[in-house]
Predicted model as a PDB file, atoms N, CA, C, CB and O in Angstrom, pLDDT in the B-factor column:
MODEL        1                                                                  
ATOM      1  N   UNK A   1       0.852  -1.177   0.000  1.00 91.00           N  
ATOM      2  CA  UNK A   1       0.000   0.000   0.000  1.00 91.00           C  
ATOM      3  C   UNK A   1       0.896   1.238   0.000  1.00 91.00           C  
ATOM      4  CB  UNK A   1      -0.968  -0.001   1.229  1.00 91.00           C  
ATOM      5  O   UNK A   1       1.958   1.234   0.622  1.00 91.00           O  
ATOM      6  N   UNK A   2       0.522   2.179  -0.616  1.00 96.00           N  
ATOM      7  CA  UNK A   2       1.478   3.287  -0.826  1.00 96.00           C  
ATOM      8  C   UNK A   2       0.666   4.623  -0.566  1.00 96.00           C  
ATOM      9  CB  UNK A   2       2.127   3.241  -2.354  1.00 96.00           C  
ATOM     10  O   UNK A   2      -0.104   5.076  -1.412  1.00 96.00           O  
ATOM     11  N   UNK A   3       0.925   5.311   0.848  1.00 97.00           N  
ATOM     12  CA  UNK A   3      -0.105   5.951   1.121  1.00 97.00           C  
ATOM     13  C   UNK A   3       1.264   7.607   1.446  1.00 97.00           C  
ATOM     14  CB  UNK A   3      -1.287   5.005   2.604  1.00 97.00           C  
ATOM     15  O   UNK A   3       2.410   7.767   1.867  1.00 97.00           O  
ATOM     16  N   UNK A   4      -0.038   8.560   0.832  1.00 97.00           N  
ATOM     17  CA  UNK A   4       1.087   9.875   0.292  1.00 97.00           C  
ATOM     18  C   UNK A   4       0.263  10.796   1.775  1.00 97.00           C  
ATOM     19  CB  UNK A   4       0.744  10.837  -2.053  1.00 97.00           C  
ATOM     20  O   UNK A   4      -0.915  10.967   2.091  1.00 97.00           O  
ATOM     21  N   UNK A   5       1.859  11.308   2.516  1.00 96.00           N  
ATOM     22  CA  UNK A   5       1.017  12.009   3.314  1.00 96.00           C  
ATOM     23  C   UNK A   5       1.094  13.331   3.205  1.00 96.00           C  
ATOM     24  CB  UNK A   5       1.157  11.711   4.506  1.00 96.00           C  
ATOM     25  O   UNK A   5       2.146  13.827   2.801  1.00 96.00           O  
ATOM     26  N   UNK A   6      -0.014  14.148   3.547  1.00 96.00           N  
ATOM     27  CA  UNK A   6      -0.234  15.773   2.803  1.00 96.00           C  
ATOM     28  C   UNK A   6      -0.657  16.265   4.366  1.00 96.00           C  
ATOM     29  CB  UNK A   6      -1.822  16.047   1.198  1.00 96.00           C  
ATOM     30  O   UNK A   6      -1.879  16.271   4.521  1.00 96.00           O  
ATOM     31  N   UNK A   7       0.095  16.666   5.512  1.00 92.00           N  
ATOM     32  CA  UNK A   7      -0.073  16.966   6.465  1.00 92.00           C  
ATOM     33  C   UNK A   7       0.328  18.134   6.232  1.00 92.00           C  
ATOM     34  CB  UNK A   7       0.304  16.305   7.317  1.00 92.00           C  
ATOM     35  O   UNK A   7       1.407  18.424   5.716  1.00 92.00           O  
ATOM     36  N   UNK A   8      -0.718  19.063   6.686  1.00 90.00           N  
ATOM     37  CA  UNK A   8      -0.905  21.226   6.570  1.00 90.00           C  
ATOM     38  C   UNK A   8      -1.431  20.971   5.320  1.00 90.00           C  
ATOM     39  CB  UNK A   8       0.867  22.691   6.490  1.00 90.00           C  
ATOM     40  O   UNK A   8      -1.327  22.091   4.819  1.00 90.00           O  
ATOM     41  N   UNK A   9      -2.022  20.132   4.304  1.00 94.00           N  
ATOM     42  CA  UNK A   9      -3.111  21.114   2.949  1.00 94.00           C  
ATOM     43  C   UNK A   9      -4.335  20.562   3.747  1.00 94.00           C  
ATOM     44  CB  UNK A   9      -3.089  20.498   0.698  1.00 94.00           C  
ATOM     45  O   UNK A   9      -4.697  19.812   4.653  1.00 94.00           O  
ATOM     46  N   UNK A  10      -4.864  21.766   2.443  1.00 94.00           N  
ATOM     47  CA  UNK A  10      -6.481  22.220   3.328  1.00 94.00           C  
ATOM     48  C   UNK A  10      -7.320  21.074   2.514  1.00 94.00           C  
ATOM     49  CB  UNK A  10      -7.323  24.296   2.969  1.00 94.00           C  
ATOM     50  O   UNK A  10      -6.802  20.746   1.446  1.00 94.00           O  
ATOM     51  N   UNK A  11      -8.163  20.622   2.758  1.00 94.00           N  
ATOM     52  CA  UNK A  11      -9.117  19.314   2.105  1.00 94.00           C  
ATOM     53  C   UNK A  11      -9.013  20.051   0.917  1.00 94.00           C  
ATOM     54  CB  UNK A  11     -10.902  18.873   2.706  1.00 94.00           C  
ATOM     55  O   UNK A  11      -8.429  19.575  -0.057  1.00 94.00           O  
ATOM     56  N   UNK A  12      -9.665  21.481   0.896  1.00 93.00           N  
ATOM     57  CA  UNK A  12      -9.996  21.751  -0.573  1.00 93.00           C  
ATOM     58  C   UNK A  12      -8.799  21.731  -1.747  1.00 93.00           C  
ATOM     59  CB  UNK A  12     -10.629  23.168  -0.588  1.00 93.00           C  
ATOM     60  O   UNK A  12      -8.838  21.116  -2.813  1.00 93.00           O  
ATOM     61  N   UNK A  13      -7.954  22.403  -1.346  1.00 95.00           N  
ATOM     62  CA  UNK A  13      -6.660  21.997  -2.347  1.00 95.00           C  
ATOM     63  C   UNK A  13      -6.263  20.480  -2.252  1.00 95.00           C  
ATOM     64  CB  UNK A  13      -5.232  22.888  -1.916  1.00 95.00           C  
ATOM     65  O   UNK A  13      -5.494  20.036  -3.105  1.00 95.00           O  
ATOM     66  N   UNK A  14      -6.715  19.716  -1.325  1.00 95.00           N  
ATOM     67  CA  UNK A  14      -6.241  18.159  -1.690  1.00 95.00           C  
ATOM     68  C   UNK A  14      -7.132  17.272  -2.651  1.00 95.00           C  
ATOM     69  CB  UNK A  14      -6.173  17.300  -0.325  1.00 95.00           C  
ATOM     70  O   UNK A  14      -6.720  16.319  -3.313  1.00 95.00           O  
ATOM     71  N   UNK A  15      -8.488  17.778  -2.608  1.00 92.00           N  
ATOM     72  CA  UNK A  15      -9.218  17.581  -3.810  1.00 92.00           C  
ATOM     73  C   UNK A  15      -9.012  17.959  -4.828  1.00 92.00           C  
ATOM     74  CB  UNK A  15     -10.125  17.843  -3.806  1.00 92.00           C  
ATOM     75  O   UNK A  15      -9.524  17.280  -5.718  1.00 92.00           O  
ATOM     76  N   UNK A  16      -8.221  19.145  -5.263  1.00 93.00           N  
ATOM     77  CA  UNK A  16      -8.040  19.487  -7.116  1.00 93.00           C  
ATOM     78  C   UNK A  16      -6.389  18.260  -7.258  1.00 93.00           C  
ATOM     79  CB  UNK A  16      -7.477  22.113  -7.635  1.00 93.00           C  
ATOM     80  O   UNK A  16      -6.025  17.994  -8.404  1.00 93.00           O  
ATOM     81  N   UNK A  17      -5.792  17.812  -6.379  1.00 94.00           N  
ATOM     82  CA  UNK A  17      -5.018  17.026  -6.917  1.00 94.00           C  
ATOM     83  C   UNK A  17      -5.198  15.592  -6.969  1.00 94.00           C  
ATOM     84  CB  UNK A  17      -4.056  17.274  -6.464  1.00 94.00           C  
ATOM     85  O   UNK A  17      -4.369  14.851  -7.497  1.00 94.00           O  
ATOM     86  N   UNK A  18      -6.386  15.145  -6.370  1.00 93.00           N  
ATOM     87  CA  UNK A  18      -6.683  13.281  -6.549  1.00 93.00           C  
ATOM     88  C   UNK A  18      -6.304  12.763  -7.379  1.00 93.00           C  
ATOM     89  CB  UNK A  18      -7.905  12.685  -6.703  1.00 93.00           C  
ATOM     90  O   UNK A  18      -5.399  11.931  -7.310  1.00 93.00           O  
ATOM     91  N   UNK A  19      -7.035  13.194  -8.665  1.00 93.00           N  
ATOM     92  CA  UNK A  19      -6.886  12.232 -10.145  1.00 93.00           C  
ATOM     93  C   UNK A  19      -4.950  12.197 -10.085  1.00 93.00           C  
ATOM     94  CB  UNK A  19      -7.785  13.379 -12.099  1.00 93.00           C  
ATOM     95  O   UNK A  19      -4.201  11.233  -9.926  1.00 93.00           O  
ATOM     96  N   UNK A  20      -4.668  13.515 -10.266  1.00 95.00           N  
ATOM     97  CA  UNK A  20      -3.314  13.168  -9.899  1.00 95.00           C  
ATOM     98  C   UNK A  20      -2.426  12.084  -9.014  1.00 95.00           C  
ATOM     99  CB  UNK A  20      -3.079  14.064  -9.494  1.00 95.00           C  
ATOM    100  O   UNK A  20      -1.535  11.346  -9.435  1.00 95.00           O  
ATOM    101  N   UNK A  21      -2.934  12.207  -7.659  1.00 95.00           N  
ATOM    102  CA  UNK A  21      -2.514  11.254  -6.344  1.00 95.00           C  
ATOM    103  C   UNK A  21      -2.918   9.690  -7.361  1.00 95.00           C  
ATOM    104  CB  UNK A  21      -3.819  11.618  -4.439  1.00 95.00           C  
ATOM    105  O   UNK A  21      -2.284   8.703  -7.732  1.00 95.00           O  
ATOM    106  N   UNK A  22      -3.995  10.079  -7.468  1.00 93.00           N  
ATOM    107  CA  UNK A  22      -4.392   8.469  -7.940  1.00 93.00           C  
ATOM    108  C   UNK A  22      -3.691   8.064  -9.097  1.00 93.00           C  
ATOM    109  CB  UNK A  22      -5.970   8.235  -8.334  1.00 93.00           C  
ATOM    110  O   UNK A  22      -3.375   6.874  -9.099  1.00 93.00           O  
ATOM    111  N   UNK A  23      -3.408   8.644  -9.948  1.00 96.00           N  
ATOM    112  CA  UNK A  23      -2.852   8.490 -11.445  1.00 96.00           C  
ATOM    113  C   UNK A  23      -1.116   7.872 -11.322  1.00 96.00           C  
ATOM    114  CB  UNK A  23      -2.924  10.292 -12.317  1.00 96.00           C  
ATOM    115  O   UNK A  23      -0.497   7.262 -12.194  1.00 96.00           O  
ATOM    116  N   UNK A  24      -0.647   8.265  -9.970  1.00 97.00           N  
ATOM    117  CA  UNK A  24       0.889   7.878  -9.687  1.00 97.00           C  
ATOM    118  C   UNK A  24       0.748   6.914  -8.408  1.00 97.00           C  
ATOM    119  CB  UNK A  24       1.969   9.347  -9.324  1.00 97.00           C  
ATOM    120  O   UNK A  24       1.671   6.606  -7.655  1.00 97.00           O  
ATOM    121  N   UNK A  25      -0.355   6.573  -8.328  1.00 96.00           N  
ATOM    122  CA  UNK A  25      -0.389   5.079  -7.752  1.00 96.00           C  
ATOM    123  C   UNK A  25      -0.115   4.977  -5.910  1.00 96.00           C  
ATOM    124  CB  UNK A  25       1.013   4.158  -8.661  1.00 96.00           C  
ATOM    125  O   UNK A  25       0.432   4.173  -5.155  1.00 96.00           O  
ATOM    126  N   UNK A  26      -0.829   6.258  -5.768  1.00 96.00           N  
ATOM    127  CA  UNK A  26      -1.094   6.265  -4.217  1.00 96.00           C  
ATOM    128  C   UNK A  26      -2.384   5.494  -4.049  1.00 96.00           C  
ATOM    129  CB  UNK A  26      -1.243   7.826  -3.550  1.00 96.00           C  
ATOM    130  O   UNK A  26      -3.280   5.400  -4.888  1.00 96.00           O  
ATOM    131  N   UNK A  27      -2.352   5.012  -2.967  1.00 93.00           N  
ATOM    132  CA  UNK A  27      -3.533   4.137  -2.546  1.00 93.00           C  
ATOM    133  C   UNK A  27      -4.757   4.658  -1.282  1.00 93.00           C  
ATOM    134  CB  UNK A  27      -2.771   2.788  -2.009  1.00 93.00           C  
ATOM    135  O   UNK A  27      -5.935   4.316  -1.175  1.00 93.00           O  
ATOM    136  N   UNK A  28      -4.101   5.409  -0.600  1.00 94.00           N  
ATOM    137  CA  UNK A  28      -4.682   6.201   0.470  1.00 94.00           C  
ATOM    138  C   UNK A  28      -3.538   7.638   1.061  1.00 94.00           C  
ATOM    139  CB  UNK A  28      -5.006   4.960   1.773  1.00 94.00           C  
ATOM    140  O   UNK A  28      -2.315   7.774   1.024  1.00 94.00           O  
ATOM    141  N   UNK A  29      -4.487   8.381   1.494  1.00 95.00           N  
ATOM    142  CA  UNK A  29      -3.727   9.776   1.653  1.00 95.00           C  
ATOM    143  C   UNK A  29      -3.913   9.877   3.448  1.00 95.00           C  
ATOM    144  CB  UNK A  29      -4.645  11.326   0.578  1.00 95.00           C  
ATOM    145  O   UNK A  29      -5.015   9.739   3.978  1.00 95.00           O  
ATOM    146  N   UNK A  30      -2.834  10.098   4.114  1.00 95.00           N  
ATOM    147  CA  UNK A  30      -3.117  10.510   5.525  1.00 95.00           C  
ATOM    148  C   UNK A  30      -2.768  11.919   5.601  1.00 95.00           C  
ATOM    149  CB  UNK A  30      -2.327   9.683   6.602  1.00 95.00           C  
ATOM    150  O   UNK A  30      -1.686  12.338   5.190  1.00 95.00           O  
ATOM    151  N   UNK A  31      -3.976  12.919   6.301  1.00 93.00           N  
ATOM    152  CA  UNK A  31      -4.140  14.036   6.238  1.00 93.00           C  
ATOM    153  C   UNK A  31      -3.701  14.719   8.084  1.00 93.00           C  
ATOM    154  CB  UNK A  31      -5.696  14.141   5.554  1.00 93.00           C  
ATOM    155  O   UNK A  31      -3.468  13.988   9.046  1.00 93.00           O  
ATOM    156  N   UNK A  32      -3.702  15.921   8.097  1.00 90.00           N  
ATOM    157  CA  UNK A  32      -3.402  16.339   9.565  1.00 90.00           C  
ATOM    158  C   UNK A  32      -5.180  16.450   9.855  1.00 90.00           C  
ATOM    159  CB  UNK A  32      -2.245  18.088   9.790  1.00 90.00           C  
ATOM    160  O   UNK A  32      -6.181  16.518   9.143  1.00 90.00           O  
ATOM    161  N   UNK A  33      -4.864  16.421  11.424  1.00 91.00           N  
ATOM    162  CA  UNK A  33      -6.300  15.959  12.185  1.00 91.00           C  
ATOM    163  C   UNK A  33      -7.248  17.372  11.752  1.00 91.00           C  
ATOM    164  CB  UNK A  33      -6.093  15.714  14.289  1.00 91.00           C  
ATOM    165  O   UNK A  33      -6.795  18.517  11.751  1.00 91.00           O  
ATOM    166  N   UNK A  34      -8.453  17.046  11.444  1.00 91.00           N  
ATOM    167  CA  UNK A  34      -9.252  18.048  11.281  1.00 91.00           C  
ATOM    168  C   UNK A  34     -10.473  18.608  12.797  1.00 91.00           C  
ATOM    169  CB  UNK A  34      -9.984  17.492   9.918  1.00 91.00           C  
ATOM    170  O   UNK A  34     -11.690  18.790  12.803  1.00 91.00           O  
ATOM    171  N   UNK A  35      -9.549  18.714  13.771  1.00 91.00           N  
ATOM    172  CA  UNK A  35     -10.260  18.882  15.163  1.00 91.00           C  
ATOM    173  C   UNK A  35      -9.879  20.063  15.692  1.00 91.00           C  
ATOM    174  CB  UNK A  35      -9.965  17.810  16.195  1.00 91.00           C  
ATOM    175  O   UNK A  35      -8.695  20.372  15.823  1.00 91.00           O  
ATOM    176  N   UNK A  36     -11.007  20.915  16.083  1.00 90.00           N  
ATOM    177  CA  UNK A  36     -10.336  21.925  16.646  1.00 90.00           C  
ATOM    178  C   UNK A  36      -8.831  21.762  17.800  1.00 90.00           C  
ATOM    179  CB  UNK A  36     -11.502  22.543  17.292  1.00 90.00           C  
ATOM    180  O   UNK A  36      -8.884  20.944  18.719  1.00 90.00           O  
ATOM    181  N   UNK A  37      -7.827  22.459  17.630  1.00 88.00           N  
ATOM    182  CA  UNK A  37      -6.914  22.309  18.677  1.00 88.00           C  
ATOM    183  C   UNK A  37      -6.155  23.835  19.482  1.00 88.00           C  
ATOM    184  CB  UNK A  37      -5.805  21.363  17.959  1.00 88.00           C  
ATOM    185  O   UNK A  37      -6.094  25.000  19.090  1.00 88.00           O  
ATOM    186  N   UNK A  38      -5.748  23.280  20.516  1.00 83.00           N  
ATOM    187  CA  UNK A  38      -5.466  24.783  21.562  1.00 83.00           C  
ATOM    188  C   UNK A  38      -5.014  26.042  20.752  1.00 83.00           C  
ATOM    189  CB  UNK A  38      -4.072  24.547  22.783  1.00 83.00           C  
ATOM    190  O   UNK A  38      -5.538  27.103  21.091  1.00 83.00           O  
ATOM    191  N   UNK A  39      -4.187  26.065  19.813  1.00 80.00           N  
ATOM    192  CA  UNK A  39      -3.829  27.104  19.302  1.00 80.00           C  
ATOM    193  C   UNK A  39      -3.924  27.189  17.438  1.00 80.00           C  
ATOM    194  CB  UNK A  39      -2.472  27.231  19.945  1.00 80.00           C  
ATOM    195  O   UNK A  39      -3.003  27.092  16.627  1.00 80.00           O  
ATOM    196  N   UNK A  40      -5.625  27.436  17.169  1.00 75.00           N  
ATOM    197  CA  UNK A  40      -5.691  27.086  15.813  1.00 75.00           C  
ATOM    198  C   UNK A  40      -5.149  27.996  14.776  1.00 75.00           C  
ATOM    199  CB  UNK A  40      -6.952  26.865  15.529  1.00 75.00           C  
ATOM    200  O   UNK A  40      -5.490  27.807  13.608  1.00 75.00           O  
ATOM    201  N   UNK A  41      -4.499  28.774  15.018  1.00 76.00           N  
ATOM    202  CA  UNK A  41      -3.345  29.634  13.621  1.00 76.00           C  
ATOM    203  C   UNK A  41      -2.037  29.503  14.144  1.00 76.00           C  
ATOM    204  CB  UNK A  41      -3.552  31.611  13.291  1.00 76.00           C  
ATOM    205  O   UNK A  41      -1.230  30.212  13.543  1.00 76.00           O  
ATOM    206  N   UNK A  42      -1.392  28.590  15.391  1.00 78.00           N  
ATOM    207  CA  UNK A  42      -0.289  28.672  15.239  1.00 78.00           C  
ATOM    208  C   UNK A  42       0.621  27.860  13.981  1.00 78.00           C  
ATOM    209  CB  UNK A  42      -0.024  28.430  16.397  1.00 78.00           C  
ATOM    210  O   UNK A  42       0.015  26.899  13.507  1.00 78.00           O  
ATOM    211  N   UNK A  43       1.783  28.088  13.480  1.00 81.00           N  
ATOM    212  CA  UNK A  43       2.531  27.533  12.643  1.00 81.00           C  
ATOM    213  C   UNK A  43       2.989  26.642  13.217  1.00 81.00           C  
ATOM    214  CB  UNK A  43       3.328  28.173  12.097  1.00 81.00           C  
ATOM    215  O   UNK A  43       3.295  25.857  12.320  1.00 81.00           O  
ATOM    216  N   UNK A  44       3.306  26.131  14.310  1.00 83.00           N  
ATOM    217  CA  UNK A  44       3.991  24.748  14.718  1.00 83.00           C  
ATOM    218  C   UNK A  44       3.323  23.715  14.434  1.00 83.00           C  
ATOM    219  CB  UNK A  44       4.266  24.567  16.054  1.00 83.00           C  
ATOM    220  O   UNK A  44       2.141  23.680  14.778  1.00 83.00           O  
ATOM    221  N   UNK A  45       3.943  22.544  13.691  1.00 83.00           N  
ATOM    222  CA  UNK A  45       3.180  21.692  13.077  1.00 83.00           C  
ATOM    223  C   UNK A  45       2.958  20.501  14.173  1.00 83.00           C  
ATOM    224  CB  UNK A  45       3.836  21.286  11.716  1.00 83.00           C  
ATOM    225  O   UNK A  45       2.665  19.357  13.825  1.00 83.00           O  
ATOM    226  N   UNK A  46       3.053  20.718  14.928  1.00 87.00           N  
ATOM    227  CA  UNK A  46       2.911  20.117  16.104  1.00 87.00           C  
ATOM    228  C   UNK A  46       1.112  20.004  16.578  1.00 87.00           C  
ATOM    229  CB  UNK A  46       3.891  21.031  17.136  1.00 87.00           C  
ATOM    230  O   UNK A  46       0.345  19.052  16.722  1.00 87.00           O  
ATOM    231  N   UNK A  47       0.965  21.568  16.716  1.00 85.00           N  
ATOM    232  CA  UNK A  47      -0.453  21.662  17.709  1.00 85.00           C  
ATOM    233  C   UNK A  47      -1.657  21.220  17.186  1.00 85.00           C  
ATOM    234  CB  UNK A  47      -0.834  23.084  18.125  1.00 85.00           C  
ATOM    235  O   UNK A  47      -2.629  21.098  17.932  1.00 85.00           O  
ATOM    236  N   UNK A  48      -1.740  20.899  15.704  1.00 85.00           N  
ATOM    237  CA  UNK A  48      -3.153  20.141  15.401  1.00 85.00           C  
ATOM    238  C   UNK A  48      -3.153  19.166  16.291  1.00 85.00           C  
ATOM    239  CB  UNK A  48      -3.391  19.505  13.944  1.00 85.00           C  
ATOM    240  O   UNK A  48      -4.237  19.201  16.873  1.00 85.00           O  
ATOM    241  N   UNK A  49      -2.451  18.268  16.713  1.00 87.00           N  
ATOM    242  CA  UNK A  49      -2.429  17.253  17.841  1.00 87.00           C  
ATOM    243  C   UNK A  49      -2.718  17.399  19.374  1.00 87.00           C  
ATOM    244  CB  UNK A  49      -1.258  16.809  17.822  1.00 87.00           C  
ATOM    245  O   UNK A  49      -2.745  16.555  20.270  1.00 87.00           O  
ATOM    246  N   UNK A  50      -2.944  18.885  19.375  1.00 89.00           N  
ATOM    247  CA  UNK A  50      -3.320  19.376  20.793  1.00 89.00           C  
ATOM    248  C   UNK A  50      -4.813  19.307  20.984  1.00 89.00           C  
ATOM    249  CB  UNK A  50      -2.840  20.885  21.053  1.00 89.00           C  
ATOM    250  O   UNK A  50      -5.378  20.293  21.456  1.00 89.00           O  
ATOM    251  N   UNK A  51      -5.368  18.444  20.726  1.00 88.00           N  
ATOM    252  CA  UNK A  51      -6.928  18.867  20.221  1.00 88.00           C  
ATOM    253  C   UNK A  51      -7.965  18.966  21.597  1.00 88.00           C  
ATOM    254  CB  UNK A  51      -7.622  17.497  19.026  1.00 88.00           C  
ATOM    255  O   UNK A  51      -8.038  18.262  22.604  1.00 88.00           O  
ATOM    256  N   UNK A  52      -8.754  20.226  21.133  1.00 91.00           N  
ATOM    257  CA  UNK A  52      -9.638  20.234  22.425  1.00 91.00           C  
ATOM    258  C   UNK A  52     -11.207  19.991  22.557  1.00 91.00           C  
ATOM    259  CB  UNK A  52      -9.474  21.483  22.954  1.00 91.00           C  
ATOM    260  O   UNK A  52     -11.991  20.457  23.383  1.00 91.00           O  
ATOM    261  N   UNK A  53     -11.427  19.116  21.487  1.00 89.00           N  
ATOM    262  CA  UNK A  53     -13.023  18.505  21.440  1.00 89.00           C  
ATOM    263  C   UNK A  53     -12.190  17.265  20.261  1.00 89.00           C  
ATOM    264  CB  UNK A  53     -14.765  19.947  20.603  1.00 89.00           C  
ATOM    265  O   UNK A  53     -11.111  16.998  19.732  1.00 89.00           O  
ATOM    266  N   UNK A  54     -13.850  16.756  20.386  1.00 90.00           N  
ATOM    267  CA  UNK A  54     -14.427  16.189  19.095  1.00 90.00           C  
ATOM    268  C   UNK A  54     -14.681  16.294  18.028  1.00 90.00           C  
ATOM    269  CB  UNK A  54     -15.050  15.979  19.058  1.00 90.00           C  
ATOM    270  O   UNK A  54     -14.481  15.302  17.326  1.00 90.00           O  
ATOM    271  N   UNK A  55     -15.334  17.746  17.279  1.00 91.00           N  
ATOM    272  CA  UNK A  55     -15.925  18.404  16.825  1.00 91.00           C  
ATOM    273  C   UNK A  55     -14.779  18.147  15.258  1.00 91.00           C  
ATOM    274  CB  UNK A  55     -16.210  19.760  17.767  1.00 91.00           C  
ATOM    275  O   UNK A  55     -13.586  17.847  15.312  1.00 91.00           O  
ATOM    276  N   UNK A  56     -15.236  18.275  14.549  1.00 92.00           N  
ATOM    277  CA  UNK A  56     -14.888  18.127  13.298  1.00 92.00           C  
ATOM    278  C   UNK A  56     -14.860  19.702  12.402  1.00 92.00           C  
ATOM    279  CB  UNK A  56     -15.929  17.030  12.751  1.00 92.00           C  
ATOM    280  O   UNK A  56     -15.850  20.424  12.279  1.00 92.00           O  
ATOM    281  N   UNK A  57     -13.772  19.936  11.956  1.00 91.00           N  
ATOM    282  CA  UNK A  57     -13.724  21.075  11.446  1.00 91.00           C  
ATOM    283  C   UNK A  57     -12.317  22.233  11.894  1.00 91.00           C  
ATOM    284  CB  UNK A  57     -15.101  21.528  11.816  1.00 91.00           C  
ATOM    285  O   UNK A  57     -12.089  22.329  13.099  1.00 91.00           O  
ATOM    286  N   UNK A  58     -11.646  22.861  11.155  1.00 91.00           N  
ATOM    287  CA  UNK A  58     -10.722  23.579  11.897  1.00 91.00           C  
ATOM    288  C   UNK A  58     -10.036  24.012  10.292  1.00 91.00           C  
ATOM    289  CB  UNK A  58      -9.709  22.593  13.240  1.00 91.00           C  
ATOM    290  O   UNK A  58     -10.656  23.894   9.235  1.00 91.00           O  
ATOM    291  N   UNK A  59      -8.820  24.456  10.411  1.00 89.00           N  
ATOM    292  CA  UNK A  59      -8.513  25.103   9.780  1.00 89.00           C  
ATOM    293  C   UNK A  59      -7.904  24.855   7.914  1.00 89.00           C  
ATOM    294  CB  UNK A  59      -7.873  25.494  10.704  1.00 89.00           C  
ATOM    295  O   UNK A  59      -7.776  25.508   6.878  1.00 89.00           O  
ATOM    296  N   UNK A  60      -7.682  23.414   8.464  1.00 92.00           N  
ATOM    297  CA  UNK A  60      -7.846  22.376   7.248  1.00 92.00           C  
ATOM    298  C   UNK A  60      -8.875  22.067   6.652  1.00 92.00           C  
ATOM    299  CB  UNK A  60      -7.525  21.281   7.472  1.00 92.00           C  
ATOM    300  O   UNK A  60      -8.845  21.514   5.553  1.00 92.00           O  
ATOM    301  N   UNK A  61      -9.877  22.348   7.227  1.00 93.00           N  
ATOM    302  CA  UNK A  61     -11.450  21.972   6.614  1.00 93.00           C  
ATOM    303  C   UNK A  61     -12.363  21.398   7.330  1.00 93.00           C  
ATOM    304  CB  UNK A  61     -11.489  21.087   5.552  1.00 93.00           C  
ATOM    305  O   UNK A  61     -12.146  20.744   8.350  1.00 93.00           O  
ATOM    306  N   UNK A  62     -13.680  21.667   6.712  1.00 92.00           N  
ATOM    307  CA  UNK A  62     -15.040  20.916   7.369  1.00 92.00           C  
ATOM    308  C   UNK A  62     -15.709  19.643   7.227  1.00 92.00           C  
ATOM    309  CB  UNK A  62     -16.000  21.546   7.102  1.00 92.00           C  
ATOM    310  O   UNK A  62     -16.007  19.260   6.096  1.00 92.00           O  
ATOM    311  N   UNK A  63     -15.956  19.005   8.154  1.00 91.00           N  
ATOM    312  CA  UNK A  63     -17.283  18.371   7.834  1.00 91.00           C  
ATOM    313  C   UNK A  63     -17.697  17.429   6.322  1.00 91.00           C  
ATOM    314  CB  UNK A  63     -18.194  19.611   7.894  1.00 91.00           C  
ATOM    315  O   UNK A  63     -17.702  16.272   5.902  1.00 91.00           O  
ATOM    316  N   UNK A  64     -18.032  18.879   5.880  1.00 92.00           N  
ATOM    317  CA  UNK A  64     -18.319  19.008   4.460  1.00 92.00           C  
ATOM    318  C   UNK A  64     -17.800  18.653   3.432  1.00 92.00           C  
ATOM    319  CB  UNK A  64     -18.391  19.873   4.189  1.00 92.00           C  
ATOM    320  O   UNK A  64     -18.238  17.910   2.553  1.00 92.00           O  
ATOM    321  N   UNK A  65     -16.483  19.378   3.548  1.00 91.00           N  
ATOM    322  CA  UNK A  65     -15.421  19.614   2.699  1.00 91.00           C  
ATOM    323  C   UNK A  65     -14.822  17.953   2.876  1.00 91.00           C  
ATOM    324  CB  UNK A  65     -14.344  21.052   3.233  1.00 91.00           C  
ATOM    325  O   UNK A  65     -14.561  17.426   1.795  1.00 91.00           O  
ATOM    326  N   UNK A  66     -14.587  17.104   4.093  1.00 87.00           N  
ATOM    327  CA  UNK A  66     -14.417  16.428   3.931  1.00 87.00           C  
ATOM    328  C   UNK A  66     -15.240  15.197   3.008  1.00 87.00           C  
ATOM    329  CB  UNK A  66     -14.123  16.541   4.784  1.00 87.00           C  
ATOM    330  O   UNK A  66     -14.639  14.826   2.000  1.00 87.00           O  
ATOM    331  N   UNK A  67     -16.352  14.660   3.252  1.00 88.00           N  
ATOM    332  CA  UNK A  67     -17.018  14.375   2.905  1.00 88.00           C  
ATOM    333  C   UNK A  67     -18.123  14.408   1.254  1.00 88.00           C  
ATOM    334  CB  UNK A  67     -17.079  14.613   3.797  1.00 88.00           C  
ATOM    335  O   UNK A  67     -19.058  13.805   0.727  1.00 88.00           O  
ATOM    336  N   UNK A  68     -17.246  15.490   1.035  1.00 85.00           N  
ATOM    337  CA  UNK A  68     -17.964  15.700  -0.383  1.00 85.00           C  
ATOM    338  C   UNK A  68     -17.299  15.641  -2.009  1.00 85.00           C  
ATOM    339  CB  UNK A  68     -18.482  17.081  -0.253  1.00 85.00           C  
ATOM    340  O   UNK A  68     -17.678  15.998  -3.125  1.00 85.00           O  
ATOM    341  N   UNK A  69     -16.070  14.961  -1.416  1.00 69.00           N  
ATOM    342  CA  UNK A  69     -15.455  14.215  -2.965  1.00 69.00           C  
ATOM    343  C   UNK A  69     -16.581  13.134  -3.984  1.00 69.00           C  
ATOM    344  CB  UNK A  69     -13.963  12.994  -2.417  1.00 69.00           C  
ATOM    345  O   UNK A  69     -16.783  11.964  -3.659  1.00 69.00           O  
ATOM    346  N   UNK A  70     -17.007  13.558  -4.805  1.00 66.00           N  
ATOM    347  CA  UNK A  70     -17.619  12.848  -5.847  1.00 66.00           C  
ATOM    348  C   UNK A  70     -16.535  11.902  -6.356  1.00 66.00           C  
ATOM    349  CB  UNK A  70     -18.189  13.796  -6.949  1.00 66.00           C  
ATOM    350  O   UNK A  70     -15.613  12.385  -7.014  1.00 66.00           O  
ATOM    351  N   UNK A  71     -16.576  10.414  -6.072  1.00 62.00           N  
ATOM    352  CA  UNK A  71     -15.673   9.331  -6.619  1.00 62.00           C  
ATOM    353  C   UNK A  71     -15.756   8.885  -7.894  1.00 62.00           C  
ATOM    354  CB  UNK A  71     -15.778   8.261  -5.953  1.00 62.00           C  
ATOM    355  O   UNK A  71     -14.924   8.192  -8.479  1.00 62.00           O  
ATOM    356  N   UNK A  72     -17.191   9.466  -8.471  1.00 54.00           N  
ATOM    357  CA  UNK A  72     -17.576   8.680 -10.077  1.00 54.00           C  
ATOM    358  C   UNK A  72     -16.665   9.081 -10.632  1.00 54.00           C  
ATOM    359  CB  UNK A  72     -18.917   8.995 -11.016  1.00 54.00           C  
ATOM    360  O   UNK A  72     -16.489   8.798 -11.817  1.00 54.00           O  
TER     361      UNK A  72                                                      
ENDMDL                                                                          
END                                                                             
């Protein structure tokens, strides 16, 4: 399995490159956590991992955004 990781892009720019990802034979993509965390505009790539709920959504993207890749 050959899985490409894109930790700091935002869902939406990781969607205009799929066909791409997919076309060079990635199999799955691991993304940075999409949870709110203690300090959500700091630059340390560290603090997405500080997370202080559940809640889905933050500065990488929503919900939505996750969820709404058309696969056809």
């Amino acid at each position: 399995m050959r899985v490409l990781h894109l930790f700091g892009w935002k869902i939406k720019d990781i969607e205009k490159f799929l066909p791409t990802i997919k076309e060079q034979g990635f199999d799955a993509i691991q993304i940075s956590p999409i949870q709110p965390s203690k300090e959500e505009d700091s630059e340390y790539w560290w603090m997405p991992y500080q997370p202080i709920g559940f809640q889905i959504g933050n500065r990488f993207g929503t919900k939505e955004e996750l969820e709404s890749y058309d696969r056809s």
